[in-house]
C-alpha positions in Angstrom: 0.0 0.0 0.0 1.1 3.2 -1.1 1.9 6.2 1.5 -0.5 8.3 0.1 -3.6 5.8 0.2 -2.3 5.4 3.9 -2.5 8.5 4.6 -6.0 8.8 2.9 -7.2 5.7 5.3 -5.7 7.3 8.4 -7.4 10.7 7.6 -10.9 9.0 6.6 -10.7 6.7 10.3 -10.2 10.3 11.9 -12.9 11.7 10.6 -14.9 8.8 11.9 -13.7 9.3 15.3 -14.4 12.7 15.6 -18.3 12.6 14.3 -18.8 9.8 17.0 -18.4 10.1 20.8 -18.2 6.4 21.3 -15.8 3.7 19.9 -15.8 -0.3 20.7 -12.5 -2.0 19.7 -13.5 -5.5 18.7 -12.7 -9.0 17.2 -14.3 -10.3 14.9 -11.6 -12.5 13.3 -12.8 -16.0 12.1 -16.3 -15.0 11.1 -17.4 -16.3 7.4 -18.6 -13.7 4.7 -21.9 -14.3 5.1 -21.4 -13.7 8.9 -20.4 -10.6 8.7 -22.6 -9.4 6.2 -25.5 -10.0 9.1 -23.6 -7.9 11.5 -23.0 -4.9 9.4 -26.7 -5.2 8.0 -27.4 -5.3 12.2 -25.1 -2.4 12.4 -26.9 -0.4 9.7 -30.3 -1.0 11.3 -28.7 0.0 14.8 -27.4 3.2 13.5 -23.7 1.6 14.6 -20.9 2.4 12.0 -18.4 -1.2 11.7 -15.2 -0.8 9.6 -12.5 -3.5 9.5 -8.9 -1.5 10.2 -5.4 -2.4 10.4 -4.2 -1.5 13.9 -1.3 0.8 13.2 -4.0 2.7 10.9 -5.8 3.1 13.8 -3.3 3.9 15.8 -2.0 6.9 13.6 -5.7 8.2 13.4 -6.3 7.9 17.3 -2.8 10.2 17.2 -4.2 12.7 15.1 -7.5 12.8 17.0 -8.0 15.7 19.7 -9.5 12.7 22.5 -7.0 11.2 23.9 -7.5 7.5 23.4 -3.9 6.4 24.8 -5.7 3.5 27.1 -6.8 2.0 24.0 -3.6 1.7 22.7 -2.8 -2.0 24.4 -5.9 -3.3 23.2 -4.4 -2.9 19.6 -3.7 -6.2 18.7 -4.6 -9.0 16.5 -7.4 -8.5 14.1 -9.6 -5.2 14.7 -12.7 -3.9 13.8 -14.3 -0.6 15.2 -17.5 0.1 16.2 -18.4 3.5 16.5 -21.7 5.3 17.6 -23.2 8.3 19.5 -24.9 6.4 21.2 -22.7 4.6 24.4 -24.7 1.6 25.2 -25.9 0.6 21.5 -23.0 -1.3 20.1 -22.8 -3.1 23.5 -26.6 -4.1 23.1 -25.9 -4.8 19.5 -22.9 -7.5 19.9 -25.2 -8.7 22.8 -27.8 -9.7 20.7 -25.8 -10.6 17.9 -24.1 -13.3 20.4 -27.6 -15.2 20.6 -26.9 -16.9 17.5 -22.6 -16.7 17.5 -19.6 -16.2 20.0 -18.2 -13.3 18.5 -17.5 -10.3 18.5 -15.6 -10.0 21.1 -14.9 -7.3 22.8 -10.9 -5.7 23.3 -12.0 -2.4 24.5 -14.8 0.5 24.1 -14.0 4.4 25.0 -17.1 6.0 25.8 -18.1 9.8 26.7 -13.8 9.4 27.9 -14.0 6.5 29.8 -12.0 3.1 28.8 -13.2 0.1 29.5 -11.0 -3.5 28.7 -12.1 -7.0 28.0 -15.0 -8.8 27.0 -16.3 -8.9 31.1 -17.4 -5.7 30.5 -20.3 -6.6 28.2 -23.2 -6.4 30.6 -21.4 -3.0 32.5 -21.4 -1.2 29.1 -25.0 -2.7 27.5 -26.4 -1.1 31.1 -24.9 2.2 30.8 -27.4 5.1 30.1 -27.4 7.2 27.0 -27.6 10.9 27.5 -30.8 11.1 26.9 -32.2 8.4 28.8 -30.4 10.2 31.4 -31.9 13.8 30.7 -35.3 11.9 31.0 -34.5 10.4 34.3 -33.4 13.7 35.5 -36.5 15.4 33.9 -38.7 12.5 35.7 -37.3 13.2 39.2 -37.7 17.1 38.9 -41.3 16.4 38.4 -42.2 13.6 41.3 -42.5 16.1 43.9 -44.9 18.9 41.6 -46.8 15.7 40.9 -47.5 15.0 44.4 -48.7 18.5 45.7 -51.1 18.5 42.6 -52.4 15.2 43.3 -52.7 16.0 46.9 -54.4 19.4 46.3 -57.2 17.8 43.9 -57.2 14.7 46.6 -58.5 17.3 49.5 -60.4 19.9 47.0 -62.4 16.6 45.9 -62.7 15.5 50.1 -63.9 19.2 50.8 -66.2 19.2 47.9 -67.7 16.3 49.1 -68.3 17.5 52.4 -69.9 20.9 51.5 -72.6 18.4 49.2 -73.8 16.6 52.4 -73.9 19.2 54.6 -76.0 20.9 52.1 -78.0 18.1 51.2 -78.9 17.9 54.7 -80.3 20.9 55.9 
């Protein structure tokens, strides 16, 4: 391979890492054509990007990026493939229920919002891990308990008073 398509490779993997927030470094080494075709067609469907790169590539792009992603460094070895979404917990869910049917791909390492996490152990940490805006609705959910709960209790005791007020009237 020529420098120049090197260099065109490199630029186009940092590109990829700067549009997405998070990347899984996986294996997926061993799988058969048709195999891989499903995952990238699950990918696609997912909204999860999947590109097969050479690990010095990747390491030279991961150099030029502005995120430091130095703790991935170690996981750069034997055959790589990136998985790379804005969403943290998606590719996680992704190989999870890709893994129903095969025992790949494994997972080396993910970086998400600038946090590393190594080995395939982490599988069920990182599928559980709470997008931003599941977050932003959890948040939005908690704000609101405590509003909810005067109004109900206000309508609860206007309804209680109301009701009083008709029998005393009805009785005189």
């Amino acid at each position: 391979m020529k420098l120049e398509q090197k260099s065109q490779i490199i630029d186009a993997i940092a590109k990829d890492l700067a549009d997405y927030s998070n990347v899984y470094v996986t294996d997926i080494s061993g799988f058969t054509v048709e195999t891989v075709n499903q995952l990238r067609r699950l990918c696609f469907r997912k909204d999860v990007k999947i590109k097969v790169v050479k690990n010095t590539l990747l390491k030279r792009a991961m150099e030029q990026s502005e995120v430091d992603f130095s703790e991935l460094y170690p996981a750069l070895e034997g055959s790589t493939s990136i998985m790379l979404s804005n969403t943290g917990n998606a590719p996680a869910k992704l190989i999870k229920e890709f893994r129903a049917k095969n025992k790949k791909p494994l997972i080396k390492a993910a970086f998400i919002e600038e946090c590393a996490y190594f080995g395939d152990d982490q599988l069920e940490a990182l599928c559980n891990i709470k997008s931003r805006e599941e977050l932003i609705g959890d948040i939005i959910g908690l704000l609101q308990s405590p509003a909810k709960n005067v109004v109900s209790a206000l309508q609860s005791s206007g309804g209680k008073l109301a009701g009083i007020v008709k029998t005393l009237s009805e009785k005189e």
